[in-house]
Structures are given as structure tokens and as C-alpha cells.
C-alpha positions in Angstrom: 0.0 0.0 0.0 2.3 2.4 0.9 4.9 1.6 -2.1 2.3 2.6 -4.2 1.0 5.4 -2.8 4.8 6.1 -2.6 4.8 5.8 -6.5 1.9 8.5 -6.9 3.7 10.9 -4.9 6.7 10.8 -7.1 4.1 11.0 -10.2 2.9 14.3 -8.8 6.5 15.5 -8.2 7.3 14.5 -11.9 4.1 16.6 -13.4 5.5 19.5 -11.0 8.8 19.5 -12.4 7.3 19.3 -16.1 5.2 22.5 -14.7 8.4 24.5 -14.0 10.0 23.6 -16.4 7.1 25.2 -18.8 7.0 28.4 -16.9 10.7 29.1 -17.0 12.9 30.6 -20.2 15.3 29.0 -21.4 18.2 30.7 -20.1 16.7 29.8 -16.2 16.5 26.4 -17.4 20.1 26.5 -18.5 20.7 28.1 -14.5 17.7 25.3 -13.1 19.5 22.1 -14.4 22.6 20.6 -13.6 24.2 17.9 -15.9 21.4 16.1 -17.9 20.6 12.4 -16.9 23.6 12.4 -14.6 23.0 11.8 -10.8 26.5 11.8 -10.0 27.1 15.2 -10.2 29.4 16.1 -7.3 26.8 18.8 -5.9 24.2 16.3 -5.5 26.3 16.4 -2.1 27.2 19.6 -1.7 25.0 21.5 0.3 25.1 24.3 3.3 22.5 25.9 5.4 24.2 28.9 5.9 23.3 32.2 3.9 25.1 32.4 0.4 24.4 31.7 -3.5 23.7 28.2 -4.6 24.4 26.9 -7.8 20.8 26.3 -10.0 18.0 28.5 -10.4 17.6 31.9 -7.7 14.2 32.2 -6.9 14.9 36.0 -6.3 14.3 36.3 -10.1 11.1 35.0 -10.5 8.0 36.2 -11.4 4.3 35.1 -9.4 3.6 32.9 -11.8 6.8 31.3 -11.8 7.5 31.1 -7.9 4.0 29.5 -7.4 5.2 26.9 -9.4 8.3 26.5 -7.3 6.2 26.2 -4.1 4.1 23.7 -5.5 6.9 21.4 -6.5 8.4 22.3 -3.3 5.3 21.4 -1.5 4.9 17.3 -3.6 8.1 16.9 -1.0 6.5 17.1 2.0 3.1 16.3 4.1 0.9 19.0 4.7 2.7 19.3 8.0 5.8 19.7 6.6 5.1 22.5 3.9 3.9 24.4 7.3 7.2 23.8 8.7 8.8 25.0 5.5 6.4 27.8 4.9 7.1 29.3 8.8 10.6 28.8 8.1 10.6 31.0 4.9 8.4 33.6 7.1 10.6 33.8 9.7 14.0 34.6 7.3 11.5 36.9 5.7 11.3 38.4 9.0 15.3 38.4 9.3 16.0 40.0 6.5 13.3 42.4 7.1 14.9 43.2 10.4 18.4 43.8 9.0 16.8 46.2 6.4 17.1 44.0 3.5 13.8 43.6 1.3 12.7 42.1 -1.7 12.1 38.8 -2.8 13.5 35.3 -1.3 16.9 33.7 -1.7 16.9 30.0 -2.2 17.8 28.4 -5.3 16.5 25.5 -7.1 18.5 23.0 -8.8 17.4 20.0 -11.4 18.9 16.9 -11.5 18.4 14.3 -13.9 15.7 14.2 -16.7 12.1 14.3 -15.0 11.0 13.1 -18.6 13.4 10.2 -18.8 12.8 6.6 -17.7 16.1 7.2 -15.5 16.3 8.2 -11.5 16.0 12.4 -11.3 16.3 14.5 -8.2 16.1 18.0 -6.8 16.5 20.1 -4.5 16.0 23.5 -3.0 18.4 25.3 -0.7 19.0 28.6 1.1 19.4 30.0 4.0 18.0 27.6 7.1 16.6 25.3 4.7 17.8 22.9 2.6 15.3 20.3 0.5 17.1 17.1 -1.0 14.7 14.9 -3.2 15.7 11.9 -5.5 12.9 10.2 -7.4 13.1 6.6 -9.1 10.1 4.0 -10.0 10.4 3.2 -6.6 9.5 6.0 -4.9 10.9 8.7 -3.4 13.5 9.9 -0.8 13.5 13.3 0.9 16.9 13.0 3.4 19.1 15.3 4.0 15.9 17.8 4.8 17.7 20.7 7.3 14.7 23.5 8.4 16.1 26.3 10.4 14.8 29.8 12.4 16.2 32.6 13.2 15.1 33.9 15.1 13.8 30.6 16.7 10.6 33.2 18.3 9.5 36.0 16.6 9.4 39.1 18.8 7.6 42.0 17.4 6.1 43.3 13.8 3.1 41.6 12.0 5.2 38.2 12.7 5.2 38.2 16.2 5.4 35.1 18.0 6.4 33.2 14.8 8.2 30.0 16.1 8.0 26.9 13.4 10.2 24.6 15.5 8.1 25.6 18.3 7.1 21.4 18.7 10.1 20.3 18.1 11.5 21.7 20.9 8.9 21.4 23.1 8.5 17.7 23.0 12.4 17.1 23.6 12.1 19.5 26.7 9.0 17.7 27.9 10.9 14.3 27.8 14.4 16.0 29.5 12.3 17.4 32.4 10.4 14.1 32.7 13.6 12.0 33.5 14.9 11.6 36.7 18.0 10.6 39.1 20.2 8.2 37.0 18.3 8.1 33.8 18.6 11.9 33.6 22.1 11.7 34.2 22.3 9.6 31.4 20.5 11.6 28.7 22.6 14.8 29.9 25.7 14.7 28.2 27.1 18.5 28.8 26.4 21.2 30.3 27.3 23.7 27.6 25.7 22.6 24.4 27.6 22.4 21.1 27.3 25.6 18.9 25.6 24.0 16.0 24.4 20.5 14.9 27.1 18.0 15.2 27.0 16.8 11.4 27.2 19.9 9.8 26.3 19.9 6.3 28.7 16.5 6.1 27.5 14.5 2.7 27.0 11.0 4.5 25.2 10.6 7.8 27.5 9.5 10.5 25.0 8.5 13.8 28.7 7.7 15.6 29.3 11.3 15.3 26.6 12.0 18.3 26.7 11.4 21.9 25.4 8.2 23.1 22.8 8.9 25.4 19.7 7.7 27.2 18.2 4.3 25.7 14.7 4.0 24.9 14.4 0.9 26.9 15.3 2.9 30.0 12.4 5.4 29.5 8.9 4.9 31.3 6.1 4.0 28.7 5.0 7.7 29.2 8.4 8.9 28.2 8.9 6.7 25.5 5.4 7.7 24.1 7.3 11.2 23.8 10.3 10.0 22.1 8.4 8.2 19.6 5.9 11.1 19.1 9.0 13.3 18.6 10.7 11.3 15.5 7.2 11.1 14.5 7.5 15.0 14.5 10.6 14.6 12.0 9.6 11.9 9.8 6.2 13.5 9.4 7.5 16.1 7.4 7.4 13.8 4.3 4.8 12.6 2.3 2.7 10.6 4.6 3.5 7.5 2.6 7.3 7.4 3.1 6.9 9.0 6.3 4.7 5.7 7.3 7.1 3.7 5.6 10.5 5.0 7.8 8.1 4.8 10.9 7.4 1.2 10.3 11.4 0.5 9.5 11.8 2.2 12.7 9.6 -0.2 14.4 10.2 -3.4 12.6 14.3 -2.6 13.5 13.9 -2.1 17.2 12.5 1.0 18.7 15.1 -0.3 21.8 17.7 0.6 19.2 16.6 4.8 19.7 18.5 7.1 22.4 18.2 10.3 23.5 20.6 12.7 24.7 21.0 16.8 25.8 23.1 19.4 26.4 22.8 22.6 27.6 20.0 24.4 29.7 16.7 23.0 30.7 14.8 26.0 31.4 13.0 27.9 27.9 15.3 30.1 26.5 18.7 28.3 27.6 20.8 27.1 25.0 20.5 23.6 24.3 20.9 21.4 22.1 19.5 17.6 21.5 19.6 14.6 18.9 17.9 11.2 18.9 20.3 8.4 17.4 19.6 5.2 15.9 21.3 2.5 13.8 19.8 3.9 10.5 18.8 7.5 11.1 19.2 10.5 13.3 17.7 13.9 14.5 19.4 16.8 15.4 18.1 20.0 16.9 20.4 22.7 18.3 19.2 26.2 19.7 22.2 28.0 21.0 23.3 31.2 19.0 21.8 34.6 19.6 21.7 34.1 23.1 19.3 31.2 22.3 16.9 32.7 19.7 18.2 30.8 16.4 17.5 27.4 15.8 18.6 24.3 13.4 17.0 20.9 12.9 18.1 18.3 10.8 16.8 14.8 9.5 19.7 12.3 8.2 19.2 8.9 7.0 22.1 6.4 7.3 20.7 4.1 4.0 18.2 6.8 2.2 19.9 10.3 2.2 20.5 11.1 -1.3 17.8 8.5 -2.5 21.6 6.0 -2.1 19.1 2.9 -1.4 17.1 3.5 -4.5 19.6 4.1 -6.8 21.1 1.1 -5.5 18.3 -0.8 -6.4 17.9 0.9 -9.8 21.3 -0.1 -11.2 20.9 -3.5 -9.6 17.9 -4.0 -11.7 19.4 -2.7 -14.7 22.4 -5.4 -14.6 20.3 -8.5 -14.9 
């Protein structure tokens, strides 16, 4: 069922990509794709959340007809959760930029990979500043890791976006499960006391869980508790499509959810700098919120065997060899 609900979702993100393509001239098509049928491009890999150009297509160019079109592609990539989560995110660098005196339109840039017309594996993706969207597309289905949303600020203080805060549950459901443990157990989950200035990855092109702390196993969490952790990767894998999002869930669960930990640095109190991440053998989930005194947050989803669509392609050229 949910392979081929999977497969309709990556239908609708074809006919979106056919849509911008349709829209655009042909010297922003020449900026919008990369090298033609080729997936190994070395920038499928490259990416950064931090503010700067991009190679593909700027949406800063772009007329209403032709960012619409771009939102609507961008929105095939995620649930209707998760194109709030992106939408709040673009708001709130809106408000940024706003705030250092800097108007006009957004910054991110769109990139084409591959042939969406072609019988062969295409991808995309759409980067800027705080967010970064990374989608590859196959007969298979789709994958939608690395996916990086980030805030800043992480609350919204004044102006008509006041109180704007899109990670808002995301940090509120890790703090609810560090102020729920106790004695040994919290001990456990706390690794520092100062928290680490970003997310530990980075923008590193292959997922490393080894790279974060060990921390609290989810067998040592009450039921309560662990009804928290779960509902918080929930939070994180929700932001797909719901078909693939049920589809990593149910990995999740078939694998072990005794194979998730979580662990925490930094301040317990809202508005202290922390920062947390929940591991496990084939994914993880970062969140930090330490600069700006604690006002400017990063998130992150990484997949050990899907970031980059690696699994799919995998299976693609597998298939193709016999």
C-alpha cells in the first residue's frame, strides 16, 4: 500500500517539475539544471544551510507565476505538516532579513537533477538559507533526506510576525521528555552542560549516527516517556509525504524501537541554550538552539541508507544489470 501510494507521490512530483519547467525561459533552465541524466554530479552532495548563493535556479528572479510553481513542486516533497514547517521557516528569514533592512524577494535556489521526462532516477532540490530540501525520485519512490529546516530567530518578537516560532514542537516535546527523567536516567541523557554551537553533522555529505553522543536508551524510558520520544521522531519523519513518512516509521519499528536514544546538552529552562539529537542505527535527528543568546535554531533529519535516494539508486542499477 504504501509503495504505491509512494509511487503517486513521485508522479505528482514529476508533473511538478514538467510545470516549471514550462514556466521558465530557457536561459533559467540552462541556471535550473545541472548535468542532464547524470546523478552523479558532485553537488548532489554539496549543500550548506548557511546564507550564500547556490548553484541552479535563484528564486529571487522569479516572477508570481513562476515562484508559485516552485512552491508547488516544493510542496509534492513534504506532508501538509511539513510545507507548514517550510512555509514558517521562509516567514521567519523573511522576517530576518526584514529586520536587518534588507527587502525584496526570497533567496533559495533551485536545482534540477536528472531528466524528470526520462525513464532514469532524477532529483532535486531547493536550498537557502536555514533550509535545505534534497529529493531523489526513481520508479520506486521517493527519498527526501538530508531535509535541514532552520529559524532565526527561533521566536518571533515584534512586527506583523510576532510570536512566529516553526520549531516551536520540536522543541517542546524534547524538553518535555528531559524534564520528565529523573536521578540516573537523567544523568544519562545529559551529556554537557554547555551545548555544542551547532548541529554536530554539519552539512557532512554521508550521515555518521557515531558522530553524536550516546545517550539515554529508549528501553530505559517509562512507557510515558517513551510515548514522547516516539511522538517526537514522528515529528521529524512527518515532514514527508505521509507515505514514506509511514514507511520510515514502520522500518523504525520493525528494526527495534530499543535501538533509539536520546541525549541533551545545555539548559533545561526555555530560553537556555540547548541542544539535543535522537540516534539510531539507520537515522538521526538533530536540533540545536544556541546562538543569539538562544533565539536561532537548526533541525536536521539524516538517513544512514536513504539520504541522497543511495538505497534507491542502489536498487535501480541492480535491476538494470540483470
Amino acid at each position: 500500500m504504501g509503495g504505491i501510494t509512494s509511487k503517486s507521490v513521485a508522479s505528482g512530483m514529476r508533473e511538478a517539475a514538467r510545470a516549471l519547467l514550462a514556466v521558465l525561459e530557457p536561459e533559467q533552465v540552462r541556471e535550473l539544471r545541472a548535468v542532464p541524466g547524470r546523478l552523479d554530479a558532485p553537488e548532489l552532495r554539496e549543500w550548506t544551510y548557511l546564507p550564500g548563493p547556490r548553484p541552479g535556479l535563484s528564486t529571487e528572479g522569479l516572477d508570481g507565476r513562476q515562484r508559485e510553481v516552485v512552491d508547488a513542486l516544493l510542496a509534492t516533497a513534504h506532508s501538509a505538516a511539513g510545507a507548514e514547517l517550510v512555509r514558517g521557516a521562509i516567514e521567519v528569514e523573511r522576517h530576518r532579513r526584514a529586520r536587518m533592512g534588507h527587502s525584496g524577494p526570497d533567496r533559495y535556489w533551485v536545482r534540477l537533477l536528472g531528466d524528470p521526462d526520462g525513464d532514469e532516477p532524477w532529483g532535486w532540490r531547493l536550498n537557502g538559507h536555514h533550509l535545505a530540501v534534497h529529493v531523489l525520485v526513481t520508479g520506486a519512490g521517493i527519498r527526501v533526506t538530508p531535509h535541514f529546516v532552520g529559524a532565526e530567530p527561533a521566536r518571533t518578537g515584534n512586527g506583523p510576525r510576532a510570536g512566529l516560532r516553526p520549531l516551536g514542537p520540536e522543541e517542546d516535546l524534547a524538553r518535555e521528555l528531559i524534564t520528565s527523567l529523573r536521578g540516573t536516567a537523567r544523568a544519562s541523557a545529559l551529556f554537557a552542560a554547555a551545548p555544542p554551537d551547532d548541529i554536530l553533522t554539519r552539512a557532512d555529505p554521508f550521515a555518521d549516527p557515531g558522530l553524536l553522543p550516546e545517550g539515554l536508551p529508549y528501553d530505559r524510558l517509562t512507557p510515558g516517556q517513551q510515548r514522547l520520544l516516539e511522538r517526537l521522531v514522528r515529528r521529524y519523519l512527518d515532514r514527508a509525504p505521509e507515505a514514506y513518512a509511514r514507511e520510515c516509521w514502520s522500518d523504525a519499528v520493525h528494526r527495534g524501537l530499543g535501538s533509539l536514544s536520546f541525549a541533551w546538552a545545555g539548559g533545561l529552562a526555555p530560553g537556555d541554550r540547548h541542544y539535543y539529537c535522537v540516534r539510531a542505527p539507520d537515522f538521526l535527528i538533530e536540533y540545536d538552539n544556541t546562538q543569539d543568546d538562544g533565539n536561532h535554531a537548526h533541525s536536521v533529519w539524516r538517513h544512514v541508507r536513504h539520504d541522497w535516494g543511495t538505497d534507491l539508486l542502489r536498487g535501480h542499477y541492480t535491476e538494470q544489470h540483470f
